[in-house]
C-alpha positions as CSV (number, residue, x, y, z in Angstrom):
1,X,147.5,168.9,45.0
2,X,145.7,167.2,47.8
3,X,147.1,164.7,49.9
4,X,145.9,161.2,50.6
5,X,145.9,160.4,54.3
6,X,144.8,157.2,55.4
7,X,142.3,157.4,58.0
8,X,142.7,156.0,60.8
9,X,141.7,152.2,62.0
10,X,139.9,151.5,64.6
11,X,140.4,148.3,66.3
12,X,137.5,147.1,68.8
13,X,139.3,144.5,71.4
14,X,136.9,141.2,71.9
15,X,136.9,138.7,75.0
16,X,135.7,138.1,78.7
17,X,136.1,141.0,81.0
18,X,136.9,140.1,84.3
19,X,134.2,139.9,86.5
20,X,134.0,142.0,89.4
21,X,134.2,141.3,93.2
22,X,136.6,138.2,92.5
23,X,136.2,134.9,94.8
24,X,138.2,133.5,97.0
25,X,140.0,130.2,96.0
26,X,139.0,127.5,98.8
27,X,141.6,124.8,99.1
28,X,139.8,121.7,99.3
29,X,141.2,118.5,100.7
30,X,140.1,114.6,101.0
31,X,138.6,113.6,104.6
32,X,141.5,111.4,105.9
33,X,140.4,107.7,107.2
34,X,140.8,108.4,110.9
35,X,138.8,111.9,110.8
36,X,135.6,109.8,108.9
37,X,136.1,107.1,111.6
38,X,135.6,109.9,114.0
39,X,133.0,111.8,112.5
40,X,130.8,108.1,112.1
41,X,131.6,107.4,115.6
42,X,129.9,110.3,116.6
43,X,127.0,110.1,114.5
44,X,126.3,107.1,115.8
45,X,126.6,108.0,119.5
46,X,123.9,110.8,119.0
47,X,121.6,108.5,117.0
48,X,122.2,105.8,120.1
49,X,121.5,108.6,122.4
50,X,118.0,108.7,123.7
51,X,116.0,111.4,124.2
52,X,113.3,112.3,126.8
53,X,110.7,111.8,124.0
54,X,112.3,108.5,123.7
55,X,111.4,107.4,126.4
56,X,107.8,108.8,126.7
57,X,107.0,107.3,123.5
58,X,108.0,103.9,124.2
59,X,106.1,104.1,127.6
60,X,103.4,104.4,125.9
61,X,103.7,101.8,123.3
62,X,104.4,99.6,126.4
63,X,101.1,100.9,128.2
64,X,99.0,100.4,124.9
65,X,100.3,96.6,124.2
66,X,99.4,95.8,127.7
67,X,96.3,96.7,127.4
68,X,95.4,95.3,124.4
69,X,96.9,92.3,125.7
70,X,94.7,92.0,128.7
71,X,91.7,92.5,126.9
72,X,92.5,89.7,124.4
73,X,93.3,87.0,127.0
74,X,92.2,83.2,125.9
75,X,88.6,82.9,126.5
76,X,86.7,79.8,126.5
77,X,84.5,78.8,123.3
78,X,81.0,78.5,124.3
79,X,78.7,75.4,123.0
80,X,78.3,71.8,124.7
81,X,80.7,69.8,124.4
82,X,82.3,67.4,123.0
83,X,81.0,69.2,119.5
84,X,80.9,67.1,116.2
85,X,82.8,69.6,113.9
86,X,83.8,67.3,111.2
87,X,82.6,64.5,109.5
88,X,83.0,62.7,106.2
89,X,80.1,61.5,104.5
90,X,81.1,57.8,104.5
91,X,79.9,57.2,107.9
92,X,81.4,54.7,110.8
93,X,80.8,51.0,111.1
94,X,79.0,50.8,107.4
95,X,79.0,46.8,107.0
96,X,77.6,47.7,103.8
97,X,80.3,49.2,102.0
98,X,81.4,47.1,99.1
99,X,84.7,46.3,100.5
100,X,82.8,45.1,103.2
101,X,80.2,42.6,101.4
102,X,80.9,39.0,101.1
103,X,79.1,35.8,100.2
104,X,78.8,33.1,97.6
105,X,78.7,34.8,93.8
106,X,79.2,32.8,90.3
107,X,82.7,32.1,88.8
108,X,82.2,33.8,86.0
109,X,81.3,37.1,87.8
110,X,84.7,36.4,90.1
111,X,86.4,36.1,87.1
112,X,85.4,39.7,85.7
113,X,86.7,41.4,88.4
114,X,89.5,43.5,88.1
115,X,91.1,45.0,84.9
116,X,93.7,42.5,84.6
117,X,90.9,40.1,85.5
118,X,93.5,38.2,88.0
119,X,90.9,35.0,89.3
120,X,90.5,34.4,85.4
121,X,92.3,30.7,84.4
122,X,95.0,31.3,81.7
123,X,94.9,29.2,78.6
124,X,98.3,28.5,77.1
125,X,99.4,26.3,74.2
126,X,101.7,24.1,74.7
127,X,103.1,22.2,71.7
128,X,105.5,19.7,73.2
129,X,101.9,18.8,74.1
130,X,99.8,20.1,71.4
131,X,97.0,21.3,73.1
132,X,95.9,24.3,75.6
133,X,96.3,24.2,79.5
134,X,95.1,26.1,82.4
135,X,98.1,27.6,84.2
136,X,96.5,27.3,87.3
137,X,92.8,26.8,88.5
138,X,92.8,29.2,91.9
139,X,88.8,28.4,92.9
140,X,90.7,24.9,93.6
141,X,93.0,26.1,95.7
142,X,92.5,26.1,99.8
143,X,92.0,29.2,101.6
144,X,95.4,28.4,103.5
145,X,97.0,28.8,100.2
146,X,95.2,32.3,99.0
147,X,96.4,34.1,102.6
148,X,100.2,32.4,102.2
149,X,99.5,34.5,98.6
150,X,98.2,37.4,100.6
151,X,100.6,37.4,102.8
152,X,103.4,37.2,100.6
153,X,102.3,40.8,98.9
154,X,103.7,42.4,102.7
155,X,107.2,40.5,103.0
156,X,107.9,39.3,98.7
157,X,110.1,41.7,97.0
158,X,107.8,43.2,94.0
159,X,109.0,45.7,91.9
160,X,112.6,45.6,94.0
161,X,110.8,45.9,97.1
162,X,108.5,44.5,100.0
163,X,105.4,46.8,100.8
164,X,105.4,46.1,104.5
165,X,109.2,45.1,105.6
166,X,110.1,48.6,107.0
167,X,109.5,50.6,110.0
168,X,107.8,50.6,112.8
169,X,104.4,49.4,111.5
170,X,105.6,46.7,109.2
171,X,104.1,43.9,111.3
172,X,100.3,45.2,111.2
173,X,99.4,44.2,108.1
174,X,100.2,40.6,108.7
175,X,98.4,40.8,112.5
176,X,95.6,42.1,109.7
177,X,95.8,38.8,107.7
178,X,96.0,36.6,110.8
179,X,92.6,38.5,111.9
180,X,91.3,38.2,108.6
181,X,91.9,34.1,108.2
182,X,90.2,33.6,111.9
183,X,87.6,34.7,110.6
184,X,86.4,36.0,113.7
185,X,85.2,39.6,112.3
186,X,85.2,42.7,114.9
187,X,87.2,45.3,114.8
188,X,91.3,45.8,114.6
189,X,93.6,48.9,116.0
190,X,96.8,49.3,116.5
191,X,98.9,52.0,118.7
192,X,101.8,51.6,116.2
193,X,99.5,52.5,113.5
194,X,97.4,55.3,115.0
195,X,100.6,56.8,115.9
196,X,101.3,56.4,112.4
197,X,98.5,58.2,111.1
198,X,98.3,60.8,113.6
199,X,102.3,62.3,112.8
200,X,101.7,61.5,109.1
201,X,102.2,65.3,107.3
202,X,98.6,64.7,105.2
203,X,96.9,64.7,109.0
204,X,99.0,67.8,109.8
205,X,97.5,69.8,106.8
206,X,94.3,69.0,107.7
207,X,94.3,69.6,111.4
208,X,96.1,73.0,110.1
209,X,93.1,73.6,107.9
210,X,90.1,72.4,110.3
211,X,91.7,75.0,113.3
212,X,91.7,78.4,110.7
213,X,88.2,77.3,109.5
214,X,87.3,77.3,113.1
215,X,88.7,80.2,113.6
216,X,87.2,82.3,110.9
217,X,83.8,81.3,111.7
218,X,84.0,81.5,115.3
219,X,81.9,84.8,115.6
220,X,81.0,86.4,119.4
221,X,82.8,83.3,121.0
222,X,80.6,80.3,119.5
223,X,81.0,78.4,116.4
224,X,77.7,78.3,114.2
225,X,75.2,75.6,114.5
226,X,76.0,74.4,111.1
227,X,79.1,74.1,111.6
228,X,79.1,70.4,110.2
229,X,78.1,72.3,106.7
230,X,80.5,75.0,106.8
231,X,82.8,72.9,107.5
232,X,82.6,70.4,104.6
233,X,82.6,73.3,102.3
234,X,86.0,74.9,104.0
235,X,87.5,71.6,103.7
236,X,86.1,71.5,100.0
237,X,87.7,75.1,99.0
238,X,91.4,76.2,98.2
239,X,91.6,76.8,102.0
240,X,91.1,73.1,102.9
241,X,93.1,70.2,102.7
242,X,92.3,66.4,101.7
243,X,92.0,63.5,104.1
244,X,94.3,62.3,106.1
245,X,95.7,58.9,103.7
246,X,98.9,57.4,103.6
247,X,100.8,57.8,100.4
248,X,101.4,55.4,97.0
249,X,104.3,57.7,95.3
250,X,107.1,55.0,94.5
251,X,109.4,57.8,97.1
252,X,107.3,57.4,99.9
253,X,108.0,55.5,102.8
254,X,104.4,54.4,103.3
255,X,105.3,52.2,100.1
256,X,107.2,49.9,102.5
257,X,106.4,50.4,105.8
258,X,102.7,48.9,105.7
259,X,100.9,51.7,105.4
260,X,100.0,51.7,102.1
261,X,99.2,47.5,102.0
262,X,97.2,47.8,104.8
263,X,94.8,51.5,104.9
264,X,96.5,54.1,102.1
265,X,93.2,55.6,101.9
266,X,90.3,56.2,105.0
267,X,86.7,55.3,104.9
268,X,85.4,57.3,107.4
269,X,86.1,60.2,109.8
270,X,84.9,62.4,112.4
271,X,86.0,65.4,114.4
272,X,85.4,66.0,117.8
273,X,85.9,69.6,119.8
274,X,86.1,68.8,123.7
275,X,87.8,72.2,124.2
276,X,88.2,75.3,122.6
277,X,89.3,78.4,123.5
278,X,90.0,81.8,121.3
279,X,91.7,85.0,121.4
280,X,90.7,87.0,118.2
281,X,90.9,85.0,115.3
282,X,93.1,82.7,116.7
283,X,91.8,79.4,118.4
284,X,92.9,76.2,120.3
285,X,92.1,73.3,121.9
286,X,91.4,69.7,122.1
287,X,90.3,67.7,119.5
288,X,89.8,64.1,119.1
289,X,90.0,62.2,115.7
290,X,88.0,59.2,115.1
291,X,89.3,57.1,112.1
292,X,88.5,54.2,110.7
293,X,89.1,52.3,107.2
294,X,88.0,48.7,106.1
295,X,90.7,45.8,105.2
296,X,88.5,44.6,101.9
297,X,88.6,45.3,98.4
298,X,86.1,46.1,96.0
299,X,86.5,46.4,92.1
300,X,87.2,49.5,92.3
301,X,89.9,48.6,94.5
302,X,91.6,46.2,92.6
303,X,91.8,48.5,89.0
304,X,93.4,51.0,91.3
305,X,96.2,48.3,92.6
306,X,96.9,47.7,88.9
307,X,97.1,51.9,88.3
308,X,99.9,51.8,91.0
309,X,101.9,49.1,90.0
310,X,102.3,50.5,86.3
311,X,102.5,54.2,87.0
């Protein structure tokens, strides 16, 4: 009878087999404050610490600025001098402006000045009365009367203030109005006033502008002999700047101080180079600034008064 004999099982044993050539364990441990103090310290003391190299190089450098220096001293600008370099097209002394004009025109035409029309007579009812008046005839009036009026637009408070009652300059434009009722014509200036004009930021930018247009077109040491063109069209460009002016914004202190009453914008201007010297692109000098404006109105004029009041 045969037997039954189990065979045998065989068991296959899975898993990681260890690895030969083990490793070390390193014990690791966190750089204490006083040891990292140390170890910056020393870093910095050999990146502080200067080499031979060092020294070499920046001898060198030293050698190489000097000489560029010495060949780019400040050399004088060649060309006669004084040199018109600037000049507006309204020229000087032009009797012939319209603010300028003056003599005997129609009372109607008067009376169409102006957008508000100012010199025209109101008519008003009145019914206590029951008929229309004039307010006030001003071609009646004496001429004493019309400059106590003018005078009264420098030192009256309008719009909760007086446009020449401030500062420095506030007496010029009633010197202005004295000149003006003399009637002695000429000419007016005033140190107070140029002084004015001449620290005012609008005169800054443009003196700023005038030297780098000078500058960029100063080629071989000389400025070009159109210079009077180029210059215009600088002054014209994104790299120019406007006229010198005194300013109308309601925050500005020209509002009050005269400025505005008497000039706010120039006439006329011209430039003058009596020395100029460059290094590079960059120039320097003397220039003088002639300036002058005209105390008149035209109609022009007077719509732009009316602008500024209600803006």
């Amino acid at each position: 009878m045969p037997l039954n004999i189990p065979k045998p099982t065989r068991f296959v044993q899975a898993g990681y087999k260890p690895v030969e050539g083990g490793f070390e364990k390193k014990e690791e441990r966190e750089e204490t404050i006083r040891e990292r103090a140390a170890r910056q310290s020393q870093e910095r003391r050999e990146y502080l610490t200067f080499t031979a190299s060092d020294y070499e190089r920046w001898e060198r450098n030293r050698k190489r600025v000097a000489a560029q220096n010495a060949q780019e001293e400040w050399k004088a600008v060649q060309g006669n001098f004084p040199l018109l370099v600037f000049e507006t097209k309204k020229k000087m002394d032009d009797f012939d402006a319209p603010d300028m004009t003056y003599g005997d025109e129609s009372r109607s035409t008067i009376e169409s000045y102006g957008f508000m029309q100012p010199f025209k007579n109101e008519m008003r009812y009145s019914p206590s009365m029951g008929y229309d008046v004039v307010s006030e005839d001003q071609f009646v009036l004496p001429a004493s009367e019309h400059f106590k009026r003018m005078r009264s637009l420098g030192n009256d408070v309008v719009l909760w203030r007086g446009f020449s009652t401030k500062g420095e300059t506030k007496g010029v434009f009633f010197e202005m109005v004295d000149k003006f009722e003399r009637n002695e014509g000429g000419y007016y200036s005033n140190q107070l006033l140029t002084n004015a004009l001449k620290e005012h930021e609008t005169t800054s930018k443009f003196h700023s502008a005038l030297i780098s247009c000078l500058g960029e077109n100063l080629k071989n040491g000389t400025l070009p002999n159109d210079i009077l063109r180029v210059s215009s069209q600088y002054m014209m460009s994104e790299k120019g700047a406007r006229l010198p002016k005194f300013n109308s914004g309601l925050d500005s202190d020209d509002l009050t101080n005269g400025g505005v009453l008497s000039v706010h914008d120039i006439w006329s201007m011209r430039v003058y180079v009596e020395q100029l010297e460059y290094k590079g692109s960059q120039v320097r000098g003397v220039l003088k600034y002639e300036i002058q404006d005209h105390f008149g109105l035209d109609t022009n004029d007077i719509h732009h008064l009316f602008y500024l009041m209600v803006n």
